[in-house]
N, C-alpha and C positions, 0 to 999 in steps of 0.2 A: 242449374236454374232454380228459382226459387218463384213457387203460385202463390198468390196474395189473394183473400177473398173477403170482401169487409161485409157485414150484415148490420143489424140494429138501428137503422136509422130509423127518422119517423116525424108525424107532427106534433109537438107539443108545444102546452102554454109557457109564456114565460115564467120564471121562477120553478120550471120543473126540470125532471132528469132524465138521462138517457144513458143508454148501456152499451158501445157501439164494440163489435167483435172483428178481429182478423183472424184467418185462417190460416195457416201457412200448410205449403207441402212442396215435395219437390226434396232440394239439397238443404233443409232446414237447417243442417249442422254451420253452413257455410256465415250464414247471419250472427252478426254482430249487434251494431246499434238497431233498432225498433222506434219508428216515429212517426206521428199523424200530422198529415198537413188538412187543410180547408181551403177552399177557393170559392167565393162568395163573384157573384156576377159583377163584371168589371173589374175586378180585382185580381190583384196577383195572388199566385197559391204561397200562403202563409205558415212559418213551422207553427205547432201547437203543442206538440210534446213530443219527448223524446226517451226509451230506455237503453241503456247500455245494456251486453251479457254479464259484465262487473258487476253491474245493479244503481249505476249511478241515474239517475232521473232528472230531467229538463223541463222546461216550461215558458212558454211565450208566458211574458209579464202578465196579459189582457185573461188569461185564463188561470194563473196562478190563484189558489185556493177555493177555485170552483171543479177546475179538472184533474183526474188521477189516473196517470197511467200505468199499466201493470202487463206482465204476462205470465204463460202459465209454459215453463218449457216440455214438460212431459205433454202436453195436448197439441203443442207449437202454435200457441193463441195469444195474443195480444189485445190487449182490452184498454179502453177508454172512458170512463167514468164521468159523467158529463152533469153538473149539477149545479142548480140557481142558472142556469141556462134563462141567456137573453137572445132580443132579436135581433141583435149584430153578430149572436153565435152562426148564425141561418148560413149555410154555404154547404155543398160538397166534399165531406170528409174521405181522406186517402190515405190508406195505410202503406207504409215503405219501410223496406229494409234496404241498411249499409252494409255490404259482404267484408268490408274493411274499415276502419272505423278512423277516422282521420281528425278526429274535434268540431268539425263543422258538423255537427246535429241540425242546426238549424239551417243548412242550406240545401233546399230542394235536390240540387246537383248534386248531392255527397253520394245521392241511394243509389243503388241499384235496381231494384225490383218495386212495382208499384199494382198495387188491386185497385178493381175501377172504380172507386168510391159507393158511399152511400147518401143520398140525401139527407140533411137534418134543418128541419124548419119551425125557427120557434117563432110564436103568434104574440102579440101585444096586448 
């Protein structure tokens, strides 16, 4: 089993950034792909980015060359880089790992494991 714990969320203006952290613990070794979704009210939860253990990196079009994301496997952290952040970013971020990594990065159903999100609310 793998624990997911996500932190850094927060309020900011638009045009600012955020730092958002997962934790992992548990069977860390088991984890393959590493990806954050969002879920914005009314909304389905949307991929946002995604890393391989290869190091290959993904990205929802709407957040390409604002968002980065990265992890750290000696601390088992996962990080999301959040930057020029707008008010359509505003949603529920959730961090997940795929124990098995099948190409569908981008689809909710792929993970396995999921931490209870963080709020992130950017202002206008």
């Amino acid at each position: 089993q793998v624990h997911l714990v996500e932190s850094g969320g927060g309020l900011v203006q638009a045009g600012g950034s955020l730092r958002l952290s997962c934790a992992a613990s548990g069977r860390t070794f088991s984890m393959d792909t590493m990806g954050w979704f969002r879920q914005a009210p009314g909304k389905e939860r949307e991929f946002v980015a995604a890393n391989t253990w290869g190091g290959n990196t993904y990205y929802a079009d709407s957040v390409k060359g604002r968002f980065t994301i990265s992890r750290d496997n000696a601390k088992n952290e996962v990080y999301l880089q959040m930057n020029a952040l707008k008010p359509e970013d505003t949603a529920v971020y959730y961090c997940a790992a795929d124990a098995d990594y099948s190409g569908r990065y981008y689809s909710p159903r792929q993970y396995d494991y999921w931490g209870q999100g963080t709020q992130v609310t950017v202002s206008s």
